[in-house]
C-alpha positions in Angstrom: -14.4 14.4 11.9 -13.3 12.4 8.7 -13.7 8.7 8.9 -10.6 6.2 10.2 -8.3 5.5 7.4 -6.4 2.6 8.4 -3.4 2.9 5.7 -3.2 6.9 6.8 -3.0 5.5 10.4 -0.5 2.6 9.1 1.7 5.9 7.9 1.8 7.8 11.3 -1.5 9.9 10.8 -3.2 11.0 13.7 -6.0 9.1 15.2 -8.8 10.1 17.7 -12.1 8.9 19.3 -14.7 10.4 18.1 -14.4 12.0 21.8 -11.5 14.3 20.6 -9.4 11.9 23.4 -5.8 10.7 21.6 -5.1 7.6 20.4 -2.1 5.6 20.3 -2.4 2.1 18.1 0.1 -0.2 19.4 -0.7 -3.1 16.2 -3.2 -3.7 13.4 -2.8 -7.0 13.3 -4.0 -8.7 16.6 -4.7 -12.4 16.7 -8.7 -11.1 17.8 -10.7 -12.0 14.4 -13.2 -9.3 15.0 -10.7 -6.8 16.8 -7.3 -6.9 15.2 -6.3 -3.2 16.1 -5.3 -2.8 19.6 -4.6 1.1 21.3 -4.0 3.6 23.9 -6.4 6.0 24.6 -6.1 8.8 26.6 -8.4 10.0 28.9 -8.6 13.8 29.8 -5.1 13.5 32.2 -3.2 11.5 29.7 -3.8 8.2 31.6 -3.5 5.7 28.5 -6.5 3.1 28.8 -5.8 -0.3 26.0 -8.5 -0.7 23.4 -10.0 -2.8 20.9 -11.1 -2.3 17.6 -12.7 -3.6 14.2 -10.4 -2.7 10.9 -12.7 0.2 10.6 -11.9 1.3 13.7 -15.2 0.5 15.4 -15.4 -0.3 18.7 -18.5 -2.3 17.9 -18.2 -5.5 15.0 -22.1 -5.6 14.9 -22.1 -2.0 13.1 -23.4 0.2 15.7 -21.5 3.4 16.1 -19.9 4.8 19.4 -17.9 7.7 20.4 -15.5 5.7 21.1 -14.9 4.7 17.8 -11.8 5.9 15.6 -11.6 9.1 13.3 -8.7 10.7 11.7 -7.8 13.7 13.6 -7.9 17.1 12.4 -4.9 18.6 11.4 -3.6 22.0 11.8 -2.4 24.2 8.9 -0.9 27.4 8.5 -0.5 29.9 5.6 0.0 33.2 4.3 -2.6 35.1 1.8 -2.6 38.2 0.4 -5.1 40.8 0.5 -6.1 43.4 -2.5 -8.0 45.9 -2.9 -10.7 45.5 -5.9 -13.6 43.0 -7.3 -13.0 39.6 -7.3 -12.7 39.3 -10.8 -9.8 41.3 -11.1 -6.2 39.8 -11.9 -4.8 41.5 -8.8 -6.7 40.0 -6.3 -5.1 37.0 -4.6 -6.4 33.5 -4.5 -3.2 31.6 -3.1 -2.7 30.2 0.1 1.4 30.9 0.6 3.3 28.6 3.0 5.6 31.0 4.0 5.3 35.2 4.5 8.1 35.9 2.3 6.2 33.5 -0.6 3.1 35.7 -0.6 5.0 38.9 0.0 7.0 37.6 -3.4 3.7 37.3 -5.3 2.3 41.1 -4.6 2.1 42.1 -8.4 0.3 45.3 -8.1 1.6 47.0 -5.2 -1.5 50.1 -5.4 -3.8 47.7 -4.8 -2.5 45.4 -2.3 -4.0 45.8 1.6 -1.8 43.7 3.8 -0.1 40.0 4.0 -2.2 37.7 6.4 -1.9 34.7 8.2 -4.4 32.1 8.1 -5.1 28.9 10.1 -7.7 25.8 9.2 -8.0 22.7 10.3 -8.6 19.3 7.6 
């Protein structure tokens, strides 16, 4: 999981323990000196629980980890690639990720070679 970013959080990213359960911050700014972000995190039926955590997003101020603690959650992307037939090295082969179908379709230069239009899904 990648590490809690507070400002991504700030912008509406989203957040998770590192559990996997959702998390819901309701401030950042709690008057708690050691825990200013306060949240909701759901357990396995959705049943919000509040929480406490450091600016780090640590659910421990002394600097001992927990599964408890805040990460940025994975997020879900989707694209198009094409595939060629041929080495790698050649200038036909493609090495884009397309958002849409009709993008990659569009970017097919040598029709003899090309296999098929595929879609791909990762998570960052």
């Amino acid at each position: 999981m990648k590490p809690f970013d507070m400002e991504a959080a700030k912008a509406g990213a989203p957040v998770v323990t590192g559990e996997g359960q959702k998390v819901r911050i309701v401030c950042f700014d709690a008057k708690r000196p050691s825990y200013p972000i306060v949240a909701l995190v759901s357990d396995d039926n959705g049943i919000e629980s509040v929480s406490i955590f450091t600016l780090e997003g640590c659910t421990n101020h002394h600097g001992i980890n927990s599964r408890n603690d805040l990460f940025m959650a994975p997020v879900k992307k989707t694209g198009w690639v094409n595939i060629h037939r041929g080495s790698c090295n050649s200038r036909d082969t493609s090495v884009g990720i397309y958002l849409t179908k009709e993008q990659a379709l569009s970017n097919v230069h040598n029709k003899s070679e090309y296999v098929a239009t595929v879609k791909v899904e990762w998570e960052e």
